[in-house]
LUMLUMDREN-2810 file (N, C-alpha, C; in Angstrom, 1 decimal):
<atoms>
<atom><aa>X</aa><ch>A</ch><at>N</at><xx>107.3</xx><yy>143.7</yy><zz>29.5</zz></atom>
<atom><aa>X</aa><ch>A</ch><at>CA</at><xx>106.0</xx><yy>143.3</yy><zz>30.0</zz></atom>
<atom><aa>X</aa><ch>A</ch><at>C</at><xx>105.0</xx><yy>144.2</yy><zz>29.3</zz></atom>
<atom><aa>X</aa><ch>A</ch><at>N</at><xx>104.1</xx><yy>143.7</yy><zz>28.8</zz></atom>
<atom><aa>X</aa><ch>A</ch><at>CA</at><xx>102.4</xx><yy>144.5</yy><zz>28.3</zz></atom>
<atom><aa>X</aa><ch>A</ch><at>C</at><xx>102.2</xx><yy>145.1</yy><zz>29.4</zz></atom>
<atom><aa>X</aa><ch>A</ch><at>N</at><xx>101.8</xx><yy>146.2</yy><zz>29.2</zz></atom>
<atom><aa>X</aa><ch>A</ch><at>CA</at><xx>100.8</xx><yy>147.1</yy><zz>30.4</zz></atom>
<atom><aa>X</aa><ch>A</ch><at>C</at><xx>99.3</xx><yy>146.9</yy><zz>29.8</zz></atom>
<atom><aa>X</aa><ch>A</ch><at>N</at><xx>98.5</xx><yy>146.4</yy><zz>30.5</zz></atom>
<atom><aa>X</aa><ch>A</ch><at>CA</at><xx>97.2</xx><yy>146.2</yy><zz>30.1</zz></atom>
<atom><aa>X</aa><ch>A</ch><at>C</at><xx>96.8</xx><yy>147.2</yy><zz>30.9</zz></atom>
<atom><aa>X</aa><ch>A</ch><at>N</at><xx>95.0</xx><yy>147.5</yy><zz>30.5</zz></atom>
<atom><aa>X</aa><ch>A</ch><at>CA</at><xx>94.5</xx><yy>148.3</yy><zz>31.8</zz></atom>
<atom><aa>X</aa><ch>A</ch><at>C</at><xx>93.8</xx><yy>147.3</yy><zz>33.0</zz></atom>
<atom><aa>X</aa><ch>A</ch><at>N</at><xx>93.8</xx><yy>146.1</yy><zz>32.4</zz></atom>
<atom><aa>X</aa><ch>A</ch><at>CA</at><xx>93.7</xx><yy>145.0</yy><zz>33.3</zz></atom>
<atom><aa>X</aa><ch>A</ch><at>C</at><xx>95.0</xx><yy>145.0</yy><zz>34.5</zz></atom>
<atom><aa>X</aa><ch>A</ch><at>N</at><xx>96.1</xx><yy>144.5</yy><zz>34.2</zz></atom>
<atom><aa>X</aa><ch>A</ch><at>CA</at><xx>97.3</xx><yy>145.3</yy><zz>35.1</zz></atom>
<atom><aa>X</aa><ch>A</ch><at>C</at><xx>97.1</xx><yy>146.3</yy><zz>36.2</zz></atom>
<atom><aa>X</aa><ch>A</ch><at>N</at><xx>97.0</xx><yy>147.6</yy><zz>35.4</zz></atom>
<atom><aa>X</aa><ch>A</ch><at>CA</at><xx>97.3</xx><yy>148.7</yy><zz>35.7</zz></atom>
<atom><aa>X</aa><ch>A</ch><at>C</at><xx>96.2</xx><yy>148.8</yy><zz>37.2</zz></atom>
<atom><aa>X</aa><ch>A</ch><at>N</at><xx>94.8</xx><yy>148.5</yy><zz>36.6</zz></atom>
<atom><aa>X</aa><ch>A</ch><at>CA</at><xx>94.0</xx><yy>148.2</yy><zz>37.8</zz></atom>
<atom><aa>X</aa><ch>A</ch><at>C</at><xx>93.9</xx><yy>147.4</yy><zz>38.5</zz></atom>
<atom><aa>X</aa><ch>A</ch><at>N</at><xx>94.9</xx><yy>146.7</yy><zz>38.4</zz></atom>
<atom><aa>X</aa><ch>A</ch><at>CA</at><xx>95.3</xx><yy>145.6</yy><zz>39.5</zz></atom>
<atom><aa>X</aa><ch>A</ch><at>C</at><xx>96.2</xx><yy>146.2</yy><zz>40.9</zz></atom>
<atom><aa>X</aa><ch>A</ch><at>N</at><xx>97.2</xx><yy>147.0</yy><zz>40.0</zz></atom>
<atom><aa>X</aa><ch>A</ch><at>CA</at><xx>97.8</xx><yy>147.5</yy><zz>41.0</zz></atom>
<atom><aa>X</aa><ch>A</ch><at>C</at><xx>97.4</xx><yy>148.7</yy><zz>42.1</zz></atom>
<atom><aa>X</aa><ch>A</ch><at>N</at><xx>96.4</xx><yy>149.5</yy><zz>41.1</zz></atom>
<atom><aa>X</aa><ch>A</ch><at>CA</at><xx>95.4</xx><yy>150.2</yy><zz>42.0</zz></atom>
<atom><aa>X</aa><ch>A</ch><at>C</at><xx>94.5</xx><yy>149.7</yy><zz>43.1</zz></atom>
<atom><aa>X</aa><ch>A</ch><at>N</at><xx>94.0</xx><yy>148.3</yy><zz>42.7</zz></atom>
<atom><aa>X</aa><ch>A</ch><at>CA</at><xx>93.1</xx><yy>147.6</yy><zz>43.7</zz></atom>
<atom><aa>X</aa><ch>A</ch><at>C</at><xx>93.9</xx><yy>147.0</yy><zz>45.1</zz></atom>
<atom><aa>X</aa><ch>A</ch><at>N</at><xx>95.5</xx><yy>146.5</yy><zz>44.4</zz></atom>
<atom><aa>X</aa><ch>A</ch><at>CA</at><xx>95.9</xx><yy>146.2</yy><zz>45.8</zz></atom>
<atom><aa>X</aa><ch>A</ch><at>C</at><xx>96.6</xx><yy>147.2</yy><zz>46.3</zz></atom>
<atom><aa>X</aa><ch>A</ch><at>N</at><xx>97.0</xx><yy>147.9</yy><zz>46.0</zz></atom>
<atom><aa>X</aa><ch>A</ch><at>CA</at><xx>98.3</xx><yy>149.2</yy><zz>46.9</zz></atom>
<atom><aa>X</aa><ch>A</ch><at>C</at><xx>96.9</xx><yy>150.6</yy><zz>47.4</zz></atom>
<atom><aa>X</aa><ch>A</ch><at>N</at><xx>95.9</xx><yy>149.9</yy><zz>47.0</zz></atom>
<atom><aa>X</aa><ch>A</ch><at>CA</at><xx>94.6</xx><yy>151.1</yy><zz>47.4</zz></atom>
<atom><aa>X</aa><ch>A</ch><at>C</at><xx>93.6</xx><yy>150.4</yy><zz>48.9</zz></atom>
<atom><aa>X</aa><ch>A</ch><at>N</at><xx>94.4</xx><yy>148.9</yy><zz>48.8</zz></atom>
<atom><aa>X</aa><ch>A</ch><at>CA</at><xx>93.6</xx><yy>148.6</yy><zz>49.8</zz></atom>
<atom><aa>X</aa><ch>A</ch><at>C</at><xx>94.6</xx><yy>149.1</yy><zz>51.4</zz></atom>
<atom><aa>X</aa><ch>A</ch><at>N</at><xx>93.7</xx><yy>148.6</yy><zz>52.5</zz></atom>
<atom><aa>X</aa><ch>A</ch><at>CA</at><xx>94.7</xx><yy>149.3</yy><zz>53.5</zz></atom>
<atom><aa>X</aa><ch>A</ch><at>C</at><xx>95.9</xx><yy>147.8</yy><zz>53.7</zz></atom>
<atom><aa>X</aa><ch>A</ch><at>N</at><xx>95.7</xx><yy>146.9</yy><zz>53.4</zz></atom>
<atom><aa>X</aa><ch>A</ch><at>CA</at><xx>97.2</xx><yy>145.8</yy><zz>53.5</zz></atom>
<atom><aa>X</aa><ch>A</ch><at>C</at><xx>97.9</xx><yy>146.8</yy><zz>52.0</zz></atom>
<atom><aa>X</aa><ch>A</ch><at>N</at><xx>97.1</xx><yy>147.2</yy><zz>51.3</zz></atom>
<atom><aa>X</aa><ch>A</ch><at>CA</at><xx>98.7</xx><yy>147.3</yy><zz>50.2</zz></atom>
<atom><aa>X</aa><ch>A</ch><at>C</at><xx>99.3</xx><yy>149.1</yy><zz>50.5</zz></atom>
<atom><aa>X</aa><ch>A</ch><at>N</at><xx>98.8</xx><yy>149.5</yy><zz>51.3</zz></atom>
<atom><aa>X</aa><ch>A</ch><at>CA</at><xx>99.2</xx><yy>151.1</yy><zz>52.0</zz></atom>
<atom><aa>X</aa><ch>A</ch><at>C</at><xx>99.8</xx><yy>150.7</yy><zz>52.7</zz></atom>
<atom><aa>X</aa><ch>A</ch><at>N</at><xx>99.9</xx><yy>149.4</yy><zz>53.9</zz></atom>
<atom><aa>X</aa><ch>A</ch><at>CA</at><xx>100.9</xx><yy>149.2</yy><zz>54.5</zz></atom>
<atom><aa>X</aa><ch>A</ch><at>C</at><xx>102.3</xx><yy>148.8</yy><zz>54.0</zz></atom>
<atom><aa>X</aa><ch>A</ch><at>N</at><xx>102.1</xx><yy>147.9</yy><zz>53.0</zz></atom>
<atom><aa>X</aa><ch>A</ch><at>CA</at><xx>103.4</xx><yy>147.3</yy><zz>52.2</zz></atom>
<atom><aa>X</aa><ch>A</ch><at>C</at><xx>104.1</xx><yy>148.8</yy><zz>51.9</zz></atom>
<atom><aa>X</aa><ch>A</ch><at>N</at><xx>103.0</xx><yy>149.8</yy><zz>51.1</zz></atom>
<atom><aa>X</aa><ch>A</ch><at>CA</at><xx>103.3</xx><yy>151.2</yy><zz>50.4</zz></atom>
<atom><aa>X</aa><ch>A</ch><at>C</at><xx>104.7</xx><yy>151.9</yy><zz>51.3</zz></atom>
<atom><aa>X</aa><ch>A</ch><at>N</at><xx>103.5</xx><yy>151.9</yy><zz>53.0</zz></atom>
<atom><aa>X</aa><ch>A</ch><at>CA</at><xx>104.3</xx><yy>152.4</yy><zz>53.9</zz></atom>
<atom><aa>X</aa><ch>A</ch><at>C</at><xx>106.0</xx><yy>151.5</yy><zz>53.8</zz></atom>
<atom><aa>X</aa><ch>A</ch><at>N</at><xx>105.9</xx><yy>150.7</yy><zz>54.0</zz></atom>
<atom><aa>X</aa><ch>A</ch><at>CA</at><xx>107.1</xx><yy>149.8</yy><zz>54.6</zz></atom>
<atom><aa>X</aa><ch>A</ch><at>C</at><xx>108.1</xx><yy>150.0</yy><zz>53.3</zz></atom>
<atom><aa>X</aa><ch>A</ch><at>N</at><xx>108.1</xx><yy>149.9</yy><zz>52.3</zz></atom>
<atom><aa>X</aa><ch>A</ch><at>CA</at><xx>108.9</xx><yy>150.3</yy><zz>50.9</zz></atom>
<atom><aa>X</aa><ch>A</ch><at>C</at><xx>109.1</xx><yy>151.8</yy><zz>50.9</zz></atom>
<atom><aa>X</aa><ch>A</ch><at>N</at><xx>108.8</xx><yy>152.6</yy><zz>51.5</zz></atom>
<atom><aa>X</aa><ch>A</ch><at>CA</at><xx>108.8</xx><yy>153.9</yy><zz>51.7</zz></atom>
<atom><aa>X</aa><ch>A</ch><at>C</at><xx>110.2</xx><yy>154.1</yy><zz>52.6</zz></atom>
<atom><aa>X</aa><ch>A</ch><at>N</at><xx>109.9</xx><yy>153.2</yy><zz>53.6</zz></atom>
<atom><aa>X</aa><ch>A</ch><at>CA</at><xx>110.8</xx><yy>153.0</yy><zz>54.9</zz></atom>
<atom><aa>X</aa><ch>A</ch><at>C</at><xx>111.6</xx><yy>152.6</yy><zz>54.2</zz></atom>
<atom><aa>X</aa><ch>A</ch><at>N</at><xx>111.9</xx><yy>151.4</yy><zz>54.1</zz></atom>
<atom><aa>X</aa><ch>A</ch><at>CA</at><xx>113.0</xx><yy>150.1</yy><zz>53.3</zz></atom>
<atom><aa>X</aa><ch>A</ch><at>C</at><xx>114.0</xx><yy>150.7</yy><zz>52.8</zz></atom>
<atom><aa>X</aa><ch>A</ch><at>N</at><xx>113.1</xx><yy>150.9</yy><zz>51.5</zz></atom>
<atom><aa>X</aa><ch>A</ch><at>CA</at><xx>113.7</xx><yy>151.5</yy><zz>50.5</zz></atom>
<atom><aa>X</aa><ch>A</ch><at>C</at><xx>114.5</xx><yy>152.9</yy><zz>50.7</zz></atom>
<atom><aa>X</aa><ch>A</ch><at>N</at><xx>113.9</xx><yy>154.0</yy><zz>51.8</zz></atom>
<atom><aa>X</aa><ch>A</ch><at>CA</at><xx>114.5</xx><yy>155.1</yy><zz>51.8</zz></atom>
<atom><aa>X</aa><ch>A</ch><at>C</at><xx>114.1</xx><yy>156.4</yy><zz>50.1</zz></atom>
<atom><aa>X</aa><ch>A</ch><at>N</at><xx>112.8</xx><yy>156.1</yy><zz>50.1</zz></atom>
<atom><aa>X</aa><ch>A</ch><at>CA</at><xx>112.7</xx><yy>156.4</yy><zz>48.8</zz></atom>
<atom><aa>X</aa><ch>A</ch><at>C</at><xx>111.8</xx><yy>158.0</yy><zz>49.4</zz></atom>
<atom><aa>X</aa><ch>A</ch><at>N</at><xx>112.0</xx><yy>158.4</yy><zz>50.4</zz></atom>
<atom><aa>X</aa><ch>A</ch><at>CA</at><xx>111.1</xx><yy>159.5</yy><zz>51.1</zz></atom>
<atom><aa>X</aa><ch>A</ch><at>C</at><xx>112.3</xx><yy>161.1</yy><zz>51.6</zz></atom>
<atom><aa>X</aa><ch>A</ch><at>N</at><xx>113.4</xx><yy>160.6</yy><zz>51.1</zz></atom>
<atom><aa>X</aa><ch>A</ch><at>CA</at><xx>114.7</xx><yy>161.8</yy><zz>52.0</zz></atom>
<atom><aa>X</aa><ch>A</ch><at>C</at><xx>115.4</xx><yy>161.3</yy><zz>50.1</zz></atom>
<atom><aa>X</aa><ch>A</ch><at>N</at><xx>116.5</xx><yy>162.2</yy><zz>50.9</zz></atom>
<atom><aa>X</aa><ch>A</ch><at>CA</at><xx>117.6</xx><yy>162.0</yy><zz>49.9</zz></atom>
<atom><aa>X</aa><ch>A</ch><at>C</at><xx>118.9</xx><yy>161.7</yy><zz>50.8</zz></atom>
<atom><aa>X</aa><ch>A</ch><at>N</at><xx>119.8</xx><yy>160.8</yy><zz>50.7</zz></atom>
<atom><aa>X</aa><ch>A</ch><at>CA</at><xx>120.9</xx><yy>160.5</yy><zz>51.5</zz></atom>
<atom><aa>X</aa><ch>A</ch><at>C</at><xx>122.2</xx><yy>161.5</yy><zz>51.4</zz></atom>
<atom><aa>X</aa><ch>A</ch><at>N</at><xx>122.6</xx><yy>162.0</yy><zz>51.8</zz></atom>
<atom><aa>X</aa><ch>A</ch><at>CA</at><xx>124.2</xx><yy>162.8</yy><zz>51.8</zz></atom>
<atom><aa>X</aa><ch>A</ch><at>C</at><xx>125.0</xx><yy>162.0</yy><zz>51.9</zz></atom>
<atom><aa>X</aa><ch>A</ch><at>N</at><xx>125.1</xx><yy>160.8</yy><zz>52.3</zz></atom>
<atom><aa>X</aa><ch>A</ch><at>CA</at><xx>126.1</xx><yy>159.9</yy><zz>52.5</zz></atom>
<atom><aa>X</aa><ch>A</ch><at>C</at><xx>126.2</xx><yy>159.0</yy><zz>51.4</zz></atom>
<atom><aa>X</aa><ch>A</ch><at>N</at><xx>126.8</xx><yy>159.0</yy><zz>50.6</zz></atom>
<atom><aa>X</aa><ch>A</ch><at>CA</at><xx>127.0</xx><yy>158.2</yy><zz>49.1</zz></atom>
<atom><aa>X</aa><ch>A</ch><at>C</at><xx>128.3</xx><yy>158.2</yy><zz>49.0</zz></atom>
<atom><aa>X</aa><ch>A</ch><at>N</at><xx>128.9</xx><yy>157.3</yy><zz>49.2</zz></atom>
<atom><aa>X</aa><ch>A</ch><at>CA</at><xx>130.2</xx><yy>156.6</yy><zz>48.9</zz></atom>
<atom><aa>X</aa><ch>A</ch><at>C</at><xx>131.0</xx><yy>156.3</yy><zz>47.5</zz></atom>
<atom><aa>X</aa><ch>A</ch><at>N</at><xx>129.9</xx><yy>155.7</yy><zz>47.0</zz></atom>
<atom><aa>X</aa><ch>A</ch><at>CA</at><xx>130.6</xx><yy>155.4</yy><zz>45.5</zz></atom>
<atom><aa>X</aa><ch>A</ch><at>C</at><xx>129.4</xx><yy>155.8</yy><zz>44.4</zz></atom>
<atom><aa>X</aa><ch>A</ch><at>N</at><xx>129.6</xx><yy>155.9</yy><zz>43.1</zz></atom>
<atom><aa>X</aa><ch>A</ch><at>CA</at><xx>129.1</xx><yy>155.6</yy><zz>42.2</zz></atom>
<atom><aa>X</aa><ch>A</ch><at>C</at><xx>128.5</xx><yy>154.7</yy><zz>42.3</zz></atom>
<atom><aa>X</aa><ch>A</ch><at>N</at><xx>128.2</xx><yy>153.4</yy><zz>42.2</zz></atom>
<atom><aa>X</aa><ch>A</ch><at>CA</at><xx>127.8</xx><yy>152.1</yy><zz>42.6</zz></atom>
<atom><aa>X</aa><ch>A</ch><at>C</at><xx>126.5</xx><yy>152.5</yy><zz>43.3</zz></atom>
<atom><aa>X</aa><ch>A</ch><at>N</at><xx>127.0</xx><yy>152.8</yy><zz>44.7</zz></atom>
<atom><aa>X</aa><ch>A</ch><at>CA</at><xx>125.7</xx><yy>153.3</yy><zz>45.9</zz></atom>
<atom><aa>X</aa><ch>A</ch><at>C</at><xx>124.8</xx><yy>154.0</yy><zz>45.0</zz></atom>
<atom><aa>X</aa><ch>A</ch><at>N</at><xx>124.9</xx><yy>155.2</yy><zz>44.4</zz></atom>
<atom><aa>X</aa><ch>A</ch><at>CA</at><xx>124.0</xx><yy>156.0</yy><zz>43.6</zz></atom>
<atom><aa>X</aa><ch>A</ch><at>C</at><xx>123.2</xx><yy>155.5</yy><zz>43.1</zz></atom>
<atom><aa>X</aa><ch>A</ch><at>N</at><xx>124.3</xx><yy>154.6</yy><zz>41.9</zz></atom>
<atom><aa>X</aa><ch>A</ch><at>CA</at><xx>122.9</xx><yy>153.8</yy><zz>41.2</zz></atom>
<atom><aa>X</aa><ch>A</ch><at>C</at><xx>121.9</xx><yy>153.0</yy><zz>41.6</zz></atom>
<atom><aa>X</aa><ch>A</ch><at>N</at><xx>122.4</xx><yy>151.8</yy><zz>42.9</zz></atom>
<atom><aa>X</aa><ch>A</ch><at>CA</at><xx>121.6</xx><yy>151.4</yy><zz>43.5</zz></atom>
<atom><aa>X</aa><ch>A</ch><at>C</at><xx>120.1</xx><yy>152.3</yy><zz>44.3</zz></atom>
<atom><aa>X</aa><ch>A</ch><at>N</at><xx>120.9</xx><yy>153.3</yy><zz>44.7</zz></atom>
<atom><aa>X</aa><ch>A</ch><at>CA</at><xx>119.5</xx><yy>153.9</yy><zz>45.1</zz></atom>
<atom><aa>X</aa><ch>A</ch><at>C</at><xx>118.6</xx><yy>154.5</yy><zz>44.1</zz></atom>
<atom><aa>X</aa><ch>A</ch><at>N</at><xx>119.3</xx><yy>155.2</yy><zz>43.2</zz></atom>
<atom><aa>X</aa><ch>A</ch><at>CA</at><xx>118.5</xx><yy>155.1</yy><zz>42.1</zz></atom>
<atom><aa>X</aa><ch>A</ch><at>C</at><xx>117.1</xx><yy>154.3</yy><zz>41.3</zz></atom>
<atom><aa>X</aa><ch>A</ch><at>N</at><xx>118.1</xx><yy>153.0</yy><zz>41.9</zz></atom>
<atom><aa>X</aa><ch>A</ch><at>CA</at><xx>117.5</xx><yy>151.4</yy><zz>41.3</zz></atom>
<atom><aa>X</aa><ch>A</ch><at>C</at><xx>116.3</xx><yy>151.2</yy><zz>41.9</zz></atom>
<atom><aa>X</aa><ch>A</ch><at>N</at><xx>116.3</xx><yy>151.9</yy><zz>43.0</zz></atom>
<atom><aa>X</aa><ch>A</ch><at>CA</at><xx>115.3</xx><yy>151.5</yy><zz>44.4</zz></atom>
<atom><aa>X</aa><ch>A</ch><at>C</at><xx>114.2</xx><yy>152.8</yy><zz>44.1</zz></atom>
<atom><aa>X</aa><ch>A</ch><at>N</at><xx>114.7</xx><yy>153.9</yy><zz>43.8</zz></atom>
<atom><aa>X</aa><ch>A</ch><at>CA</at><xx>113.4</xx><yy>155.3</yy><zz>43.8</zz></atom>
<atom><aa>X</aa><ch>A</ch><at>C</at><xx>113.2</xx><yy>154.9</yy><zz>42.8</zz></atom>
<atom><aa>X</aa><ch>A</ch><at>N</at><xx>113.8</xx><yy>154.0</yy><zz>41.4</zz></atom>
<atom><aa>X</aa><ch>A</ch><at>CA</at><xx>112.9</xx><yy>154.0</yy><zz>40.4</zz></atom>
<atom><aa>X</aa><ch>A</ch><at>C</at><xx>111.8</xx><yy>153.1</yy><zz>39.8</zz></atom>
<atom><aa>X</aa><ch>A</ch><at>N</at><xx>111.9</xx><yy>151.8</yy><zz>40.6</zz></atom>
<atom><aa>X</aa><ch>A</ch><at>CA</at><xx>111.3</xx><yy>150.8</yy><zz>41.5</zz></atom>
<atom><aa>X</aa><ch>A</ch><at>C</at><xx>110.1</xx><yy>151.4</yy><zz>42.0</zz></atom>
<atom><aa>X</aa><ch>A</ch><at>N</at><xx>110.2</xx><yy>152.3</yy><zz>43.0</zz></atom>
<atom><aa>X</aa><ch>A</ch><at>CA</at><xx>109.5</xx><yy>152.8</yy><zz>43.7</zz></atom>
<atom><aa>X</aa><ch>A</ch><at>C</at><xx>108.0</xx><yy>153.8</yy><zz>42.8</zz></atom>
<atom><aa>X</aa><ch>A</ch><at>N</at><xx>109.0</xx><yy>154.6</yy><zz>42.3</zz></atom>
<atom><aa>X</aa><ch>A</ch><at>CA</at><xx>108.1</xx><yy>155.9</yy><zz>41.4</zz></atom>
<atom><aa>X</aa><ch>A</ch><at>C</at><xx>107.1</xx><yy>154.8</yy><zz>40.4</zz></atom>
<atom><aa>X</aa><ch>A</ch><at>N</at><xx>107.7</xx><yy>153.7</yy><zz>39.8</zz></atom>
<atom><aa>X</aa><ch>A</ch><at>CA</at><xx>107.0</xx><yy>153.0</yy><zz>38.7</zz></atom>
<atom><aa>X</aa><ch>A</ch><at>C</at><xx>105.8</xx><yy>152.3</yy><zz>39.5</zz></atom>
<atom><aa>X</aa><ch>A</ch><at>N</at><xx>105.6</xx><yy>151.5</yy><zz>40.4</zz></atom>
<atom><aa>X</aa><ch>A</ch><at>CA</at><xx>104.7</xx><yy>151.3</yy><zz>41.2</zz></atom>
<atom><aa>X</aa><ch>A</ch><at>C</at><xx>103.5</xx><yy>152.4</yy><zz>42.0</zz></atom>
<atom><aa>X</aa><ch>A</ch><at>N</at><xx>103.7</xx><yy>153.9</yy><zz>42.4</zz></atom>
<atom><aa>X</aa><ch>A</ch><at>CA</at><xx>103.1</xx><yy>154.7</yy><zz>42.5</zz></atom>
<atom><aa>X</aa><ch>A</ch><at>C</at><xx>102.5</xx><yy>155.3</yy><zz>41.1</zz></atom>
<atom><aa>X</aa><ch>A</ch><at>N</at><xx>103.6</xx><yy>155.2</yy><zz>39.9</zz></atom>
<atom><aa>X</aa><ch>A</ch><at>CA</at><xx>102.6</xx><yy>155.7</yy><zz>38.4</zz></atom>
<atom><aa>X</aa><ch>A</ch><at>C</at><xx>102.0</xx><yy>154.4</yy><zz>38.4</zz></atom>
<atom><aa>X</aa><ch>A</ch><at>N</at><xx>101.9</xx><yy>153.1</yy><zz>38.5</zz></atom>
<atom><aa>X</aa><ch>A</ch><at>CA</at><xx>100.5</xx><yy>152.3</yy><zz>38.1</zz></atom>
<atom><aa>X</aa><ch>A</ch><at>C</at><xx>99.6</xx><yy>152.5</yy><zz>39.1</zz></atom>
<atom><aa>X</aa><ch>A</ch><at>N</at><xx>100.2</xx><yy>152.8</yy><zz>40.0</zz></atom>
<atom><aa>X</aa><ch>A</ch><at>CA</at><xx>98.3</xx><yy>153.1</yy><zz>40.9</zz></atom>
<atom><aa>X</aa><ch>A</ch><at>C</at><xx>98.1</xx><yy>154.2</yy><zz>40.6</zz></atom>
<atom><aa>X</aa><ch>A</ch><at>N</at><xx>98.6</xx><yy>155.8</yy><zz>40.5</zz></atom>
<atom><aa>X</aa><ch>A</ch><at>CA</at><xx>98.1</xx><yy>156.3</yy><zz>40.1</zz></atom>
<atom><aa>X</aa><ch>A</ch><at>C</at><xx>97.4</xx><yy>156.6</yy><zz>38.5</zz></atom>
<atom><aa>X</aa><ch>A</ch><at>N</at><xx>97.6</xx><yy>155.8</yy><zz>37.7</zz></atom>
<atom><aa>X</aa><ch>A</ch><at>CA</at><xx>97.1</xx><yy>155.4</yy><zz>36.3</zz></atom>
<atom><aa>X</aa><ch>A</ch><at>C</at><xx>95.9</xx><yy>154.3</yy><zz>36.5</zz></atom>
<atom><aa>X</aa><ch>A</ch><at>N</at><xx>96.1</xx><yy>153.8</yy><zz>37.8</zz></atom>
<atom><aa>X</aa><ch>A</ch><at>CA</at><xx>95.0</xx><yy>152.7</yy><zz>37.2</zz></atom>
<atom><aa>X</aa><ch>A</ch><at>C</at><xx>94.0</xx><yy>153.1</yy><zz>38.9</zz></atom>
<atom><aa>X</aa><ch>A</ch><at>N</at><xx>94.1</xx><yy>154.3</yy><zz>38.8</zz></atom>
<atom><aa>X</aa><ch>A</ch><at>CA</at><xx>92.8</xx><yy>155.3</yy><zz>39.5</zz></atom>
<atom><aa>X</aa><ch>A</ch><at>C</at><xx>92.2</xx><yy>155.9</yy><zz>39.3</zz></atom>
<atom><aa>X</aa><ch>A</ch><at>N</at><xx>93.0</xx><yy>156.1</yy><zz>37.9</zz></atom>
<atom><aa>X</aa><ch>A</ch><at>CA</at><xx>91.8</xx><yy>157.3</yy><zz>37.2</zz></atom>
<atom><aa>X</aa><ch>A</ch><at>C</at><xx>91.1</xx><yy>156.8</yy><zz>36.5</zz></atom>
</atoms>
């Protein structure tokens, strides 16, 4: 996918509004992307969470990119 700055300030307009802080919140929760788990079973599990913080971290760098 292109990153435009069209994009970028897209994602800043909705995750800056208070419905997209709540989504923010609830993905925070969901996802478990706010702790670190001690319980990891397999290899597999790791990457999945992985899959999920990195998910996560990419959507907080477009809003924070498309705030400044």
């Amino acid at each position: 996918m292109k990153l435009t700055k069209k994009l970028v300030g897209a994602y800043a307009r909705v995750f800056n509004s208070p419905e997209g802080q709540a989504v923010l919140d609830d993905l925070i929760e969901v996802l478990g992307v706010d702790g670190f788990s001690n319980h990891i079973s397999s290899s597999d599990e790791l990457w999945y969470n992985a899959g999920k913080r990195d998910t996560f971290n990419y959507i907080k760098e477009m809003i924070t990119e498309g705030s400044k």
